[in-house]
N, C-alpha and C positions, 0 to 999 in steps of 0.2 A: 089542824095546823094553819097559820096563819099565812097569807099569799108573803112572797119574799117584796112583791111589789104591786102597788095597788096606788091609782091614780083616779081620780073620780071626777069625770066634769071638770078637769086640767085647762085652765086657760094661761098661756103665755105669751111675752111681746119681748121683744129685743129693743132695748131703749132708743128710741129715735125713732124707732118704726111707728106707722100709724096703726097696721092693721095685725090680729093677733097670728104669731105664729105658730101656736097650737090652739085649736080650737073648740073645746068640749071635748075633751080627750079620755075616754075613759077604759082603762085596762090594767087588768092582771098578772099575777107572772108566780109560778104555783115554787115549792121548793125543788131546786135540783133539775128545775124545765129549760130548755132551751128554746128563745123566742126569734122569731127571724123577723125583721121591721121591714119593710120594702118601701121604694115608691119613688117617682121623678126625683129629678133635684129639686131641692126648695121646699119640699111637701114638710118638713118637719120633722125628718128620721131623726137627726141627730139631735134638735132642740129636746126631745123626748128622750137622748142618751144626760143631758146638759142637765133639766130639770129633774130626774132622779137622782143626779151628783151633785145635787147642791149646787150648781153654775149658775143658774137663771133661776130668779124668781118664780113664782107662780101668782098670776092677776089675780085669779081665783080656783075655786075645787078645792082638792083634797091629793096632798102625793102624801104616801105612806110608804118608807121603805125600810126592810128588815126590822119593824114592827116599829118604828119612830116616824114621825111628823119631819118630813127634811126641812131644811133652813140654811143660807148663805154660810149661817156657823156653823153647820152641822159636820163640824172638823174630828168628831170622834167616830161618826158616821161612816165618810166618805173615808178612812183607814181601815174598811170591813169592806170596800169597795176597790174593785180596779178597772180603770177607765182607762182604755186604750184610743186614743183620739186618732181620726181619721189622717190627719195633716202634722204629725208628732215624727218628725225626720230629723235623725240629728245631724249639722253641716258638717264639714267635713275637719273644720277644727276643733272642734267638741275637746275643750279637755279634760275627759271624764273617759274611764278604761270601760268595758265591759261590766266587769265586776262590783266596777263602782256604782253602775245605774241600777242594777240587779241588788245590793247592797243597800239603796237608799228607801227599800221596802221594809226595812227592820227601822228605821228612823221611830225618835219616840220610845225608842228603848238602850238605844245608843247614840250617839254621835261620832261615833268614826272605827274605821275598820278595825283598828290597833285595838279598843275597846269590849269589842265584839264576843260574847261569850264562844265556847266551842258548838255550846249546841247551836246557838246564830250561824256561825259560818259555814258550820255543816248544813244548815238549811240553806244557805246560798248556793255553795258547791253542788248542793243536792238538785235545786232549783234549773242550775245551769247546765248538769251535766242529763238534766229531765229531760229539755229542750234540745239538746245535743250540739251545747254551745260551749262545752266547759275549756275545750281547744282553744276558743278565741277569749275568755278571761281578759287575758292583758291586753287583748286589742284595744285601739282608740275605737269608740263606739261609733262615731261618726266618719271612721273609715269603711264602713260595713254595705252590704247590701242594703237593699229597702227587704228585701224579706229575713236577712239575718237581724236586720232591728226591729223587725216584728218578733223575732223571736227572743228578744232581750229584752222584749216589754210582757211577754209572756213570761218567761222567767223570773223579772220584776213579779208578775200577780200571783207566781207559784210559792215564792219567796215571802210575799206578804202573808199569806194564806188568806185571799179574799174570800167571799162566800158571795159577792156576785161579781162575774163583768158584763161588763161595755165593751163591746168591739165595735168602733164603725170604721165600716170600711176593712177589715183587718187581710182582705187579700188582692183590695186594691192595685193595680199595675203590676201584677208579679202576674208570670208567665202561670201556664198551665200545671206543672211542677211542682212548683211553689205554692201555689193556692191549694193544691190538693196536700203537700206537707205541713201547710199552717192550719188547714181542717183538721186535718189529726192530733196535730198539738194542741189545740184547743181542746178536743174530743179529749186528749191525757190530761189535760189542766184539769178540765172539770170532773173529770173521772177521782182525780186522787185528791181533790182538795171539795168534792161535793157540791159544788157552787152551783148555783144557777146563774145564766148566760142568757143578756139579752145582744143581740149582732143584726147591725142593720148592713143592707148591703139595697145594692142597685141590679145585678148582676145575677142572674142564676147562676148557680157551683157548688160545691162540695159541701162548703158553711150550710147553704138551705137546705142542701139534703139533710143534710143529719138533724136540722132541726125539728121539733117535736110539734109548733105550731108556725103560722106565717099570718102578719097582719099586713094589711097595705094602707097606706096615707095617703092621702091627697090631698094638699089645701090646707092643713093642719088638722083633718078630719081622719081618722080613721073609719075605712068604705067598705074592706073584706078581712073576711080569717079564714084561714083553714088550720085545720086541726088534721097533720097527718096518720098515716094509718097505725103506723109502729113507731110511735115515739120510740128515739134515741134513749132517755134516760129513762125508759121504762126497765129495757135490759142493759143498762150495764151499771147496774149497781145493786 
């Protein structure tokens, strides 16, 4: 079976930069695996979430995801993907309910709630009430925690039915608590929708535990891996 993610000799630059930001990059990502990216700030964690989402270019190499060549268009692609960005806060006027962000992962087969087949809304409901958000629905989304909206962009990717995420950062500034209940929701994402999950973080916690492998970057360079003892998705599925 084919890796879900395969990047080969990955060179990339953010336009205006001189120097590249991923440098000869090359790595794997098997089905159903969960990858844990580490490394300073700057090193490149997120460029490497960016360039398999189709965000950034590639100078050169080879990125190959869920067995296609990515591309800036690769717009039918990146709807088999969910990308949780590190810095994705909604302000506090946001006006957009819960329901409705959770909702705009069916897009492309609807356009608006009123439209919505039963089985679609049931996969929203289903989605929200997975996360243990279905209470807040009506909320305005940008009246929320920072980790209640982590948990409405996980219900978004539950709702799409991705088959990979991106999380950077996903337990970023949330208390001890919280980082340990957004590990396990991810753990339930990926468990019922099979996905394979690549998650960069800065931080040791709950996210690397569970993860099956760990790489580190430095410099745009990928420098260590570990391959831990009891991969996660070995046993649970």
């Amino acid at each position: 079976m084919d890796d879900v993610v395969s990047l080969v000799d990955v060179h990339a630059t953010y336009e205006g930069e001189r120097h590249a930001t991923l440098a000869g990059v090359t790595l794997s990502v098997g089905q159903r695996e969960q990858l844990a990216v580490t490394g300073p700030n700057g090193a490149g964690k997120t460029t490497i979430l960016e360039v398999i989402n189709g965000l950034l270019p590639i100078s050169s190499g080879v990125a190959r995801i869920l067995g296609e060549t990515v591309t800036l268009t690769s717009h039918r692609l990146r709807s088999r993907i969910a990308y949780v960005p590190q810095n994705l806060f909604f302000i506090p006027d946001t006006p957009f309910l819960v329901r409705d962000v959770v909702f705009t992962a069916r897009f492309g087969r609807t356009s608006t709630w009123r439209l919505l087949s039963a089985a679609e809304r049931q996969r929203v409901e289903h989605a929200l009430g997975a996360v243990g958000i279905a209470d807040l629905k009506q909320r305005p989304v940008g009246r929320l925690s920072g980790g209640q909206q982590r948990k409405v962009l996980l219900a978004r990717a539950l709702a799409q039915q991705a088959e990979l995420l991106l999380l950077d950062e996903p337990t970023a500034n949330l208390d001890p608590e919280a980082k340990a209940e957004v590990a396990a929701l991810v753990a339930s994402v990926r468990r019922e929708l099979g996905a394979t999950s690549i998650v960069v973080s800065h931080e040791a916690g709950p996210l690397l535990d569970a993860s099956d492998r760990l790489v580190s970057i430095v410099a745009g360079r990928i420098v260590a891996e570990e391959v831990f003892a009891a991969p996660v998705s070995a046993t649970s599925h």
